[in-house]
N, C-alpha and C positions, 0 to 999 in steps of 0.2 A: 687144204690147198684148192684154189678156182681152177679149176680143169675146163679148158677151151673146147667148143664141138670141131668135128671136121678134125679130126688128128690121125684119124683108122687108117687113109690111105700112106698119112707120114711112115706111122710106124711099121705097116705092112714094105712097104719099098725098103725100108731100113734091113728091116727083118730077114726081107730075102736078098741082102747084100749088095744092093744097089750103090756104088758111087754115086755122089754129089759133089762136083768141082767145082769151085768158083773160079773165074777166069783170073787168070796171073795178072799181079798188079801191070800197067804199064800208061805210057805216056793219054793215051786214052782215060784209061780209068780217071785219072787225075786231073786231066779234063773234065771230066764227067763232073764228080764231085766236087770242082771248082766249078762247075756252072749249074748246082744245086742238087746234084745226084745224092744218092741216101749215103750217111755214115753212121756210124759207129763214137759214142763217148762213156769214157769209163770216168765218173769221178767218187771221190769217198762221200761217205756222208759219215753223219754224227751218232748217227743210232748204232747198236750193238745187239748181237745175240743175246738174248736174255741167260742161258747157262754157260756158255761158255765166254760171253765178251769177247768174240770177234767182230772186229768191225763190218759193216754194214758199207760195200760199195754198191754203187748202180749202174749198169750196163745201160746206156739210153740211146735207144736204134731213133735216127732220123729219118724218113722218109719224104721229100717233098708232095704236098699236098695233104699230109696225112697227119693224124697228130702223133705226138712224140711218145714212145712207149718206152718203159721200162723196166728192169728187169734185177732182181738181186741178188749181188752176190758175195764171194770170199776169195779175196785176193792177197796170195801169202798166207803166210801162219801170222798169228797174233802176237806173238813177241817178235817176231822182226820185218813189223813194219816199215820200223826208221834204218834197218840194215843197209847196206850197198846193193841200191837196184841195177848196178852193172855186170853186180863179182855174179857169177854162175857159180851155184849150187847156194845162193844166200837165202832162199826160201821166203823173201823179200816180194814186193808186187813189185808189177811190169815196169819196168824204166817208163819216164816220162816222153812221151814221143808219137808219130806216127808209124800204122801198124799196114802191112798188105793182109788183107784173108786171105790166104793159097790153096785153102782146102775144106773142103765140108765132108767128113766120110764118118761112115757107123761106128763106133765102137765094136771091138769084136770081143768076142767071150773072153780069149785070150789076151787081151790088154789086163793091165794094173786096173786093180777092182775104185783107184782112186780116181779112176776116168768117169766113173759111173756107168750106166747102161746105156747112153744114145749116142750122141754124137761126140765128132772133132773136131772143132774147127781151129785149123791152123793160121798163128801169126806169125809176120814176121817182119821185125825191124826194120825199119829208113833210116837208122841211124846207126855209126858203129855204137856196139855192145858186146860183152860178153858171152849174154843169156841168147839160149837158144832152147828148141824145142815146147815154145809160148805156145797157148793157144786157149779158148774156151770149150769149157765142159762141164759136166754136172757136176756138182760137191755131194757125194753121198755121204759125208761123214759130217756134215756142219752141223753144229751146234750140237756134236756128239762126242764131247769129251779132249781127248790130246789130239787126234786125226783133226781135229775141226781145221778146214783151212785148205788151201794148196801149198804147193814149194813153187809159187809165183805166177801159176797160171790164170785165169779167171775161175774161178767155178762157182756157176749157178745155184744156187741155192735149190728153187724148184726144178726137176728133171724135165717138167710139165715144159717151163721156157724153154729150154734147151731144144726143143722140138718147134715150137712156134719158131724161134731166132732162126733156126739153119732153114728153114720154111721160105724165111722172108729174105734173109737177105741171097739163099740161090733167085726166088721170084724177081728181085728187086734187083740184082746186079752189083748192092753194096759190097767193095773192096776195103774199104777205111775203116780202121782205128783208132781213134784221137784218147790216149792218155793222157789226162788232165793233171792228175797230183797223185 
């Protein structure tokens, strides 16, 4: 895995329990990112995990000015991809929609070991839905057997991104997530 420099003061602020809020979606924000402010697009790609054959999505942070980054991940379990992205508890990925960030906060020891070690970042629907409790996080179980996968959240493949992403977009002000397919 590429490990990025510059991560020591992320993980230290983390470490010692520091919140990180992103500001609540609202008439602003939307503004914003209508007049070229950074988002957020999740779309599938065609590649797979090599032992497990989970599909392969990309998290692609926009920032204006700046080039496009991206980031891989697992969304859903692999057998119910084509499930009902509405019903709650279908272990399906995220409905097709726009998303607010509401939340960047640490993981804590005490969380589901399915969150991984770093962060939370919470979404949350513009659109009625079902599902609830979305958000991105690390997949420490991908490409590790039956775990491999979420029950519909995002999660990052490398732990390594998950630290760059909450980085950027508290830095940046990004609100948006644009679920493509």
């Amino acid at each position: 895995m590429k490990r990025s420099s510059g991560q020591l003061p992320l993980v230290i602020a983390w470490a010692l329990g520091l919140v990180l809020v992103a500001p609540a979606p609202s008439a602003r924000a939307a503004q914003a990112v209508a007049a070229g402010g950074g988002r957020m697009v999740l779309v599938r790609t065609e590649r797979q995990l090599p032992v497990t054959g989970d599909p392969i999505w990309e998290l692609q942070l926009l920032l204006p000015g700046q080039p496009a980054r991206s980031y891989e991940a697992l969304v859903g379990r692999m057998r119910r991809q084509e499930a009902d992205r509405h019903r709650l508890g279908s272990k399906a990925p995220l409905p097709r929609g726009r998303y607010a960030v509401t939340e960047i906060t640490p993981v804590a020891p005490t969380d589901d070991v399915e969150l991984g070690r770093f962060l939370w970042i919470g979404l949350e629907p513009a659109f009625p839905t079902d599902r609830r409790g979305l958000g991105i996080h690390h997949d420490p179980s991908a490409g590790r057997g039956r775990g491999s996968g979420t029950d519909g959240c995002i999660g990052l493949i490398h732990g390594n991104d998950l630290l760059v992403l909450g980085d950027l977009l508290r830095r940046s002000g990004t609100t948006e997530l644009l679920v493509k397919d």
